[in-house]
C-alpha positions as CSV (number, residue, x, y, z in Angstrom):
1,X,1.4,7.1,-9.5
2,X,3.8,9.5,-8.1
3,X,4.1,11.0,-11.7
4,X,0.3,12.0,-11.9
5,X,0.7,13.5,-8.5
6,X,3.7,15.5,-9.1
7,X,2.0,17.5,-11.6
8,X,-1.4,19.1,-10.2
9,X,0.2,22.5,-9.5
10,X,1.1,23.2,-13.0
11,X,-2.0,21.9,-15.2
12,X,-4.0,24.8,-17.1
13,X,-7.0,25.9,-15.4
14,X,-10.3,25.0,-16.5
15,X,-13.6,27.3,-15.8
16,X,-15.3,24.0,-14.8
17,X,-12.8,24.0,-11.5
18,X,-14.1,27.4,-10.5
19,X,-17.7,25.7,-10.4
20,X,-16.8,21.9,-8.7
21,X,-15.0,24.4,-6.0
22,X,-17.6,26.5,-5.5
23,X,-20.1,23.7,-5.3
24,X,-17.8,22.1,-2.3
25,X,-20.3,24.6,-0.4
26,X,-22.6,21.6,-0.2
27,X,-19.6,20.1,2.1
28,X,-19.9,23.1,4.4
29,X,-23.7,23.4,4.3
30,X,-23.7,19.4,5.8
31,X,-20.9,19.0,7.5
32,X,-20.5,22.6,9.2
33,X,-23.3,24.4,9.5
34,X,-25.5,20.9,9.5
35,X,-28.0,22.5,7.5
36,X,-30.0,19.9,5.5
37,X,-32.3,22.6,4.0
38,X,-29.8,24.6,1.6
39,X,-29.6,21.2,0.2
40,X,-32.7,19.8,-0.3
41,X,-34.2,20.1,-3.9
42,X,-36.9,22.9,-3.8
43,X,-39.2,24.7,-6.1
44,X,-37.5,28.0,-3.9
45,X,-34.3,26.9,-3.5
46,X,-32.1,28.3,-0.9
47,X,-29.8,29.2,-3.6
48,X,-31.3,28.2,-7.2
49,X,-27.7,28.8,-8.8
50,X,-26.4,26.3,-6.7
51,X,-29.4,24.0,-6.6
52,X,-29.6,23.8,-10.7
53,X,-26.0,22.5,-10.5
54,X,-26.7,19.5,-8.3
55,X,-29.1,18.7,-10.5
56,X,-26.7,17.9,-13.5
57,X,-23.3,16.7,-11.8
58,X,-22.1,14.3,-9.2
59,X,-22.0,15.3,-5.3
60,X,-18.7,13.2,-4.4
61,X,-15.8,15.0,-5.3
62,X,-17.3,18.2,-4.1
63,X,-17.3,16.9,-0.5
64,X,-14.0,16.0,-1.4
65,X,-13.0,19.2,-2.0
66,X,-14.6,20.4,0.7
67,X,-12.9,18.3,3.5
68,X,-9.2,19.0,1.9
69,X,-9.7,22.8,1.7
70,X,-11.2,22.3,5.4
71,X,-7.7,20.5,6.1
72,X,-6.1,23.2,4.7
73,X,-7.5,26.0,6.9
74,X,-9.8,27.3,4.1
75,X,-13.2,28.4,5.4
76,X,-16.4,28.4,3.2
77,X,-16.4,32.4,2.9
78,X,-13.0,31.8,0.9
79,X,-15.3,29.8,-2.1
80,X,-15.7,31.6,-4.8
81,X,-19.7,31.6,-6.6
82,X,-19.5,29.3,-9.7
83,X,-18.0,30.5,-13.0
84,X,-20.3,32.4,-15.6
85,X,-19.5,31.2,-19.2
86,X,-21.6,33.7,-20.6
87,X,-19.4,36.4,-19.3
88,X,-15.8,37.0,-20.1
89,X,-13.1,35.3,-18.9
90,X,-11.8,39.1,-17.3
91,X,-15.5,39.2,-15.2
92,X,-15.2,36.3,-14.1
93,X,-12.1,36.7,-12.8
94,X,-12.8,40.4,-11.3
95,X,-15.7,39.4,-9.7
96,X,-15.0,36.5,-7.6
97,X,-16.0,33.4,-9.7
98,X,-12.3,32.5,-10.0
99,X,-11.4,30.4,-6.5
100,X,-8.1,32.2,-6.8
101,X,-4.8,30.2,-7.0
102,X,-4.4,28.7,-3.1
103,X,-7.8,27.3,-3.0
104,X,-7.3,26.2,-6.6
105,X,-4.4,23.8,-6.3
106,X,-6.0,22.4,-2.7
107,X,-9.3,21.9,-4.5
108,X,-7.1,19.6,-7.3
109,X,-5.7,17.3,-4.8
110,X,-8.7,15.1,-4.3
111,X,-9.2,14.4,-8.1
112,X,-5.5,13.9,-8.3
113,X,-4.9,11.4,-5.6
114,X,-7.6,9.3,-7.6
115,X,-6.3,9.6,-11.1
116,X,-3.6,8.3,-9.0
117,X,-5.3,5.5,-7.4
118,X,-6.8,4.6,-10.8
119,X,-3.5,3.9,-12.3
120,X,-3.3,1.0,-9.3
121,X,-6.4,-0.2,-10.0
122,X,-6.0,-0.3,-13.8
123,X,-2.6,-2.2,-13.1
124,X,-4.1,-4.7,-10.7
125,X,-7.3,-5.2,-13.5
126,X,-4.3,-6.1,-15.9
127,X,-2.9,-8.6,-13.5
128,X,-6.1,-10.5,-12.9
129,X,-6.8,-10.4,-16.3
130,X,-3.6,-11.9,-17.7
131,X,-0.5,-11.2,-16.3
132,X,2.3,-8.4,-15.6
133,X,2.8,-7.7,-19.0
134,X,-0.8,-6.5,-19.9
135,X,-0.9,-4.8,-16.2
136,X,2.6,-2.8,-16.9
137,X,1.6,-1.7,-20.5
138,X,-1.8,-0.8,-19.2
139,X,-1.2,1.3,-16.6
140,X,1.8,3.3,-18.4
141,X,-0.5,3.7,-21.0
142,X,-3.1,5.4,-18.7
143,X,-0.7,7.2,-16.5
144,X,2.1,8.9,-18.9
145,X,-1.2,9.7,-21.4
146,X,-1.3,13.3,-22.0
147,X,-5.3,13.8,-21.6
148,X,-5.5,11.4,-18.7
149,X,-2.5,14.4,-16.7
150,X,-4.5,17.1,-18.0
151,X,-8.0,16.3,-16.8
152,X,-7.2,14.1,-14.1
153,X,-5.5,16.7,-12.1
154,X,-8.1,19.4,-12.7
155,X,-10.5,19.9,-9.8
156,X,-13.5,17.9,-11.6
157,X,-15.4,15.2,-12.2
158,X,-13.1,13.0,-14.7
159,X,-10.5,11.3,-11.9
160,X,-12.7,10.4,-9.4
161,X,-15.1,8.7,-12.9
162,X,-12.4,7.1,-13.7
163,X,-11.6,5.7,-10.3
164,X,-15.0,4.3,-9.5
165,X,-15.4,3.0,-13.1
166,X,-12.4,0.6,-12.4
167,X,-13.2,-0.2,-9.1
168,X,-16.7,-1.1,-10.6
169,X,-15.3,-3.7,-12.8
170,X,-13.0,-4.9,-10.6
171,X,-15.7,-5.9,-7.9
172,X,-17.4,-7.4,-10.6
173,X,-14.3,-9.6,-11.9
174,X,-13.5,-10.5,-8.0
175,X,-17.4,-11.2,-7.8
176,X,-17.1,-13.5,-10.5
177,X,-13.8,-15.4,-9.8
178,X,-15.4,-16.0,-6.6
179,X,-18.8,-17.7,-8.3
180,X,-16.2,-20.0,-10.4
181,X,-14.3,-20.8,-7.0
182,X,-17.4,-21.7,-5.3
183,X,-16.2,-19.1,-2.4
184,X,-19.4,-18.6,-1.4
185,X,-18.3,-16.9,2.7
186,X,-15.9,-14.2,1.0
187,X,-18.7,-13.5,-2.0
188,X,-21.3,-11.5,0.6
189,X,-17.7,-8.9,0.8
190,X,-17.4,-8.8,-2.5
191,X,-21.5,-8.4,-2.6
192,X,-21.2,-5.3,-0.6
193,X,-18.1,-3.8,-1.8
194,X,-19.9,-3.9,-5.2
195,X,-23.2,-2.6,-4.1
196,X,-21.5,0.6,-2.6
197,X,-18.9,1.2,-4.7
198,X,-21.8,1.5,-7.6
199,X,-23.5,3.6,-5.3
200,X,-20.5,5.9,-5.0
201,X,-19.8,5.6,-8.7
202,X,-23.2,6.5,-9.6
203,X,-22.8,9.8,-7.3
204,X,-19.4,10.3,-8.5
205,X,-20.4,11.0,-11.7
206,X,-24.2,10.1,-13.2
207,X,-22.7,8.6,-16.2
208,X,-21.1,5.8,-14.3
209,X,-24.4,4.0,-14.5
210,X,-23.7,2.8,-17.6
211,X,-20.4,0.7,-16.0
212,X,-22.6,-0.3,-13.1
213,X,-25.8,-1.5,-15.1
214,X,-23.2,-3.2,-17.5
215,X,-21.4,-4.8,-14.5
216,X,-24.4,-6.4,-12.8
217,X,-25.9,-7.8,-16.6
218,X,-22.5,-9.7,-17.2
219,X,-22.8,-11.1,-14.3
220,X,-26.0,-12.3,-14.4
221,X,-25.5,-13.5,-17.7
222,X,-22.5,-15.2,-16.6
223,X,-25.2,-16.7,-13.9
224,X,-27.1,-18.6,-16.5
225,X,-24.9,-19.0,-18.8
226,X,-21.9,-21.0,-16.9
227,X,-23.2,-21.0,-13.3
228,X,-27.1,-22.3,-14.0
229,X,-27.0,-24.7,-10.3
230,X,-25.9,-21.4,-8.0
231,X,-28.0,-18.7,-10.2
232,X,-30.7,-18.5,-7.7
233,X,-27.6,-17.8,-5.1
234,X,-26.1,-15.4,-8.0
235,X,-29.2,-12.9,-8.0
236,X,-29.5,-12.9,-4.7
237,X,-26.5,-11.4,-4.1
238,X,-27.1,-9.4,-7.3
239,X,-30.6,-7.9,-5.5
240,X,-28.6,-7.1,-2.4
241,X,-25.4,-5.0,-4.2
242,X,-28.2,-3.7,-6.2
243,X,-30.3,-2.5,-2.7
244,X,-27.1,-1.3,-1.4
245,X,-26.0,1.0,-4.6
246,X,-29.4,2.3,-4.5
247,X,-29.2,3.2,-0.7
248,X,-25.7,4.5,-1.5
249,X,-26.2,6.6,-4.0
250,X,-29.3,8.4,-2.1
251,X,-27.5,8.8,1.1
252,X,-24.5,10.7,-1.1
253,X,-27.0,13.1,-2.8
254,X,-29.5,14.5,-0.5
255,X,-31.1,16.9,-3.2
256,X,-33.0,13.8,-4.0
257,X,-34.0,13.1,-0.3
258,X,-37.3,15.2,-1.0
259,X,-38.7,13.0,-3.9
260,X,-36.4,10.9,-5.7
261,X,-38.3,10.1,-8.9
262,X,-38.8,14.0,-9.3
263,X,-35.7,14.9,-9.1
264,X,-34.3,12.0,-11.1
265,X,-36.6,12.7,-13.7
266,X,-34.9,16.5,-13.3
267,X,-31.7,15.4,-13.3
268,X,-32.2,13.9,-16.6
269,X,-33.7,16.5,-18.3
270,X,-31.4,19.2,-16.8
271,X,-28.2,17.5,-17.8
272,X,-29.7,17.0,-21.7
273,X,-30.1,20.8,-21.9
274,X,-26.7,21.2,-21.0
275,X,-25.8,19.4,-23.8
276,X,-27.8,20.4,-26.1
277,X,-27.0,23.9,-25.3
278,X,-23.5,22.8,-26.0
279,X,-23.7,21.0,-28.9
280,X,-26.1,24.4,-30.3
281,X,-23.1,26.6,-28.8
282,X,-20.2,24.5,-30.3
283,X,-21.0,21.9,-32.6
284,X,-23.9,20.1,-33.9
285,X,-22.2,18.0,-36.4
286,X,-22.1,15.2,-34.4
287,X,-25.8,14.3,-33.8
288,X,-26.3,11.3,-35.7
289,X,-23.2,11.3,-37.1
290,X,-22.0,7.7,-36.4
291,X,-18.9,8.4,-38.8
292,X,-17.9,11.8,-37.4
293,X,-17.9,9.8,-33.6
294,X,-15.2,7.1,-34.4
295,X,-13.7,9.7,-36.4
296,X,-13.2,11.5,-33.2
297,X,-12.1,8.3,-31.3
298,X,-8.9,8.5,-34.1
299,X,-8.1,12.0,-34.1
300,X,-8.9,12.6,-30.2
301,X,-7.6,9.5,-28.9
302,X,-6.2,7.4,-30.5
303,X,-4.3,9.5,-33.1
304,X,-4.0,12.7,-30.9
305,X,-0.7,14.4,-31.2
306,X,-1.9,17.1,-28.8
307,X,-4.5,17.0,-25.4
308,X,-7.3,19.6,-25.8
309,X,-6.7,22.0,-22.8
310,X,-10.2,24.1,-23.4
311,X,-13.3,23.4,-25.2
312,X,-13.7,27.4,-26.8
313,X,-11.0,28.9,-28.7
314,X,-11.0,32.2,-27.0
315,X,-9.4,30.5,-23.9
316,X,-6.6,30.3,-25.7
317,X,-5.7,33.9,-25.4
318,X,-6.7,33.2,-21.3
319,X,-4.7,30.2,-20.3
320,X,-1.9,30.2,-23.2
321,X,0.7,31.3,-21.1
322,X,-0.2,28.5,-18.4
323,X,0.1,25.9,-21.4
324,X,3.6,27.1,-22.2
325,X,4.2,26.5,-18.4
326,X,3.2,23.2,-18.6
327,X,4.2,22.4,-21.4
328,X,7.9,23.7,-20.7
329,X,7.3,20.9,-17.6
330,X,8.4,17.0,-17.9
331,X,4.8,16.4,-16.5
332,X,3.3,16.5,-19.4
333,X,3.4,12.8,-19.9
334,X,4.5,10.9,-23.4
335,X,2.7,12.2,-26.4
336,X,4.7,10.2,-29.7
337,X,3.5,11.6,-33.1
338,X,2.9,8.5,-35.6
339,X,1.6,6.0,-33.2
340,X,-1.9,6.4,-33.6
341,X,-1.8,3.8,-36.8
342,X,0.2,0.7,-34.6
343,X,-1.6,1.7,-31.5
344,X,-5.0,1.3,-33.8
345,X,-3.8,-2.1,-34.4
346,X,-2.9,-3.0,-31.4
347,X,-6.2,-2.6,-30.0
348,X,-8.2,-4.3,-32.1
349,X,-6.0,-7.4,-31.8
350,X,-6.8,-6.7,-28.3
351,X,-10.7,-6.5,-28.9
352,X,-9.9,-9.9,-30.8
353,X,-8.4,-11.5,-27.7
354,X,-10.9,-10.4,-25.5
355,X,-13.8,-11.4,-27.5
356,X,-12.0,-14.7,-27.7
357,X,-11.7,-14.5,-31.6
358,X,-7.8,-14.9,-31.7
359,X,-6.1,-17.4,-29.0
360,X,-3.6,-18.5,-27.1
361,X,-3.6,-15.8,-24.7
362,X,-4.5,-17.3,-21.1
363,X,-6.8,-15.4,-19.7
364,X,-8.7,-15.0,-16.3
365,X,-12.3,-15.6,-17.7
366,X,-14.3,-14.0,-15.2
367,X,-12.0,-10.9,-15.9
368,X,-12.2,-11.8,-19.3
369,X,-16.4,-12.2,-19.3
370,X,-16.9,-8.6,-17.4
371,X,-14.5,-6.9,-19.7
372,X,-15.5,-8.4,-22.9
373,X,-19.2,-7.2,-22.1
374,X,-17.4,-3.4,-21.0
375,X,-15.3,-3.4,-24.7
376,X,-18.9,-4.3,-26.0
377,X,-20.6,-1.0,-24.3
378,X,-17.9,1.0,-24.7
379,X,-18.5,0.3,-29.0
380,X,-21.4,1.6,-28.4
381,X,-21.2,4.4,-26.2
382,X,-18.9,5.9,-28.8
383,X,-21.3,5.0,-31.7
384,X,-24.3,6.3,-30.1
385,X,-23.6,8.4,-27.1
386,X,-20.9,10.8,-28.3
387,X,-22.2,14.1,-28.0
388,X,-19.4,16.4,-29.3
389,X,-16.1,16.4,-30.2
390,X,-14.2,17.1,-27.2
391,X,-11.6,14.7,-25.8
392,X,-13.1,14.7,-22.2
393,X,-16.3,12.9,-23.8
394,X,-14.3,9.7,-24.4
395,X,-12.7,9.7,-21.2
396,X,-14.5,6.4,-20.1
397,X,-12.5,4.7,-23.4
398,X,-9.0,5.5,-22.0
399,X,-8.6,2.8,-19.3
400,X,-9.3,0.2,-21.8
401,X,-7.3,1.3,-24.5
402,X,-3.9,0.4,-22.6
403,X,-5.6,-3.4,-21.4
404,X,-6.3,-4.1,-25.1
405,X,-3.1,-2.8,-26.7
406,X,-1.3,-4.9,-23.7
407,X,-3.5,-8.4,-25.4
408,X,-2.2,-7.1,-28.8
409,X,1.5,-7.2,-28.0
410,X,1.1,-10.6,-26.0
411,X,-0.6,-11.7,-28.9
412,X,1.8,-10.5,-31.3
413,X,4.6,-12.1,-29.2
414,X,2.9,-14.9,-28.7
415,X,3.2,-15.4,-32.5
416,X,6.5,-14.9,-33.2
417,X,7.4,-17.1,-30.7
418,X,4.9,-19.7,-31.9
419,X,6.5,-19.4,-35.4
420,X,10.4,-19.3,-34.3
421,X,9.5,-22.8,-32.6
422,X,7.9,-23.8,-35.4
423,X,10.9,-23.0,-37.6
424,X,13.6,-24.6,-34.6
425,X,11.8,-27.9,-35.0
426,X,11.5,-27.9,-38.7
427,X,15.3,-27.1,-39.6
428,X,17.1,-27.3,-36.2
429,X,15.2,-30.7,-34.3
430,X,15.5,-28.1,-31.2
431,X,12.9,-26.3,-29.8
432,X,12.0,-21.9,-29.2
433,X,12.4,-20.9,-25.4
434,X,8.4,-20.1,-25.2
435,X,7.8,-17.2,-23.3
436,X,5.3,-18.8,-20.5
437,X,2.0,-17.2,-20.0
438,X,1.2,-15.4,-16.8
């Protein structure tokens, strides 16, 4: 954890951390001047600029942002007005849509100190799931991976996605493990810490619906399937977290406040231009390209020998001296050419284990049921969902990767030791030192 934080001052900057900064005016506009109406969706917005990006990103870390530059003595006429990718990086930086270097590195903290917290939650996902071993290579995994340090630390949207998609899945794995216990007093806790943390996820980052709506069907499904005698108690609970996530989510984004189904049905529609403006301004190979998606889940992620700092090639004549920075850094975590083929292997193994297609691994099955159903979406998120071929798109796959490859090598081990005790007793009438499961 202390790793991921050290190294926020030094990451490349992104133009998308000019605009989550300036956007942290929503902060100021509610919590300072305590004016609702510059926030409220309008067909004459106070500030149509500002009002068309609330309409296609999540409100969280932007109040973030806006209570630590608050701490840090920064006033709102310090934000700059968010960046203009149709203009040059030089205007943009002339003309006051670059936060300038202060305000930048405060605004990175927030997103930081969550990447941070995610590796904590990823590790304590492993435990309940199998053991130390799985929760070690797991979290390593997620927080030495170079695209994880890189995008994590930037003032945006991916570390606080990433932390509300674990948290997430682990109130539904706590949720479940209390059904099977039969602990009914500590599952209205558990009820609420799932409604609102879905409700926070969901404003986090819009995306994040798919963890939630994934979350809630396992557990239903775990409901009927092996708790039929305390279902009806099940979806109650289920129509409570569901009430509160709802309620959460509105009270975090008051641009919906003036009609919710109009601006959801915005929202929508505003946030597929976007990518279909960038998919027409970058690539369109990968619209209905099922074969160019998990092509990208090799070469971006799986196989990637380098992270991609920038989405347009001109930016690297901007920000190339700022990679050679970083790169000249030890912060750049572990990146190990060649290890994209055993890694592969790993986690499919892993996907095996899960699934329960290859045993004995003990596992934790209501950690086990929620993220078998989460591998399961994941598959098909990539498949389908993929827009483009940028590693920031597959950001949701990352925590899992490290949880699988962890069930591959306990697999693996679990083999050779299942073989070398095999072989003691055949020739030897002694008997392997099994290495016990967690």
């Amino acid at each position: 954890m202390l790793y991921v934080l050290a190294g926020y001052q030094v990451v490349p900057f992104h133009g998308d951390e000019a605009i989550e900064t300036a956007m942290s005016i929503d902060y100021a506009y509610l919590f300072i001047e305590q004016d609702l109406s510059k926030v409220l969706y309008s067909e004459a917005p106070y500030n149509p600029v500002e009002q068309g990006y609330r309409l296609i990103d999540g409100s969280v870390i932007r109040y973030l942002i806006g209570v630590a530059w608050h701490l840090d003595g920064f006033t709102q006429d310090d934000l700059n007005v968010p960046w203009w990718f149709a203009k040059s990086f030089a205007f943009n930086m002339e003309n006051g849509y670059y936060p300038g270097d202060d305000l930048l590195l405060t605004s990175r903290i927030p997103s930081t100190i969550l990447t941070a917290g995610s590796v904590l939650l990823l590790f304590i996902m492993g435990m309940r799931l199998q053991g130390r071993v799985t929760a070690y290579i797991a979290s390593l995994f997620f927080a030495l991976h170079p695209v994880i340090l890189i995008d994590g630390r930037r003032a945006k949207g991916e570390g606080i996605h990433l932390f509300f998609e674990l948290f997430v899945l682990l109130a539904g794995i706590a949720f479940l493990g209390l059904v099977e216990r039969r602990r009914w007093r500590w599952l209205w806790l558990w009820t609420v810490a799932l409604g609102m943390g879905s409700g926070v996820a969901g404003a986090a980052k819009h995306t994040n619906a798919i963890v939630v709506v994934t979350v809630f069907l396992s557990i239903l499904i775990y409901g009927i399937v092996h708790a039929r005698p305390a279902l009806l108690r099940i979806v109650i609970h289920l129509v409570l977290a569901s009430a509160l996530c709802v309620a959460t989510f509105l009270l975090l984004n008051p641009a919906w406040w003036t009609n919710p189904v109009t601006v959801g049905a915005l929202v929508i529609q505003n946030r597929a231009e976007v990518v279909t403006g960038q998919i027409a301004d970058f690539d369109n190979s990968y619209r209905n390209n099922v074969g160019l998606r998990l092509r990208g889940l090799w070469s971006l992620v799986l196989a990637s020998e380098s992270p991609m700092y920038y989405e347009a090639p001109e930016w690297a004549d901007y920000i190339g001296g700022q990679i050679d920075v970083y790169e000249s850094t030890n912060l750049t975590g572990i990146n190990l050419p060649g290890t994209g083929l055993p890694l592969t292997g790993l986690v499919i193994l892993g996907y095996a284990v899960m699934w329960g297609l290859l045993k004995p691994v003990s596992l934790f099955r209501p950690a086990q049921w929620v993220l078998s159903f989460w591998l399961a979406v994941l598959l098909i998120y990539v498949v389908l969902l993929v827009p483009l071929g940028w590693q920031r798109y597959y950001i949701p796959v990352f925590p899992m990767l490290g949880m699988t490859a962890g069930l591959g090598v306990i697999w693996v081990v679990n083999l050779y030791v299942r073989d070398a005790e095999q072989y003691s007793r055949q020739y030897t009438g002694g008997s392997a030192r099994v290495i016990p499961q967690e």
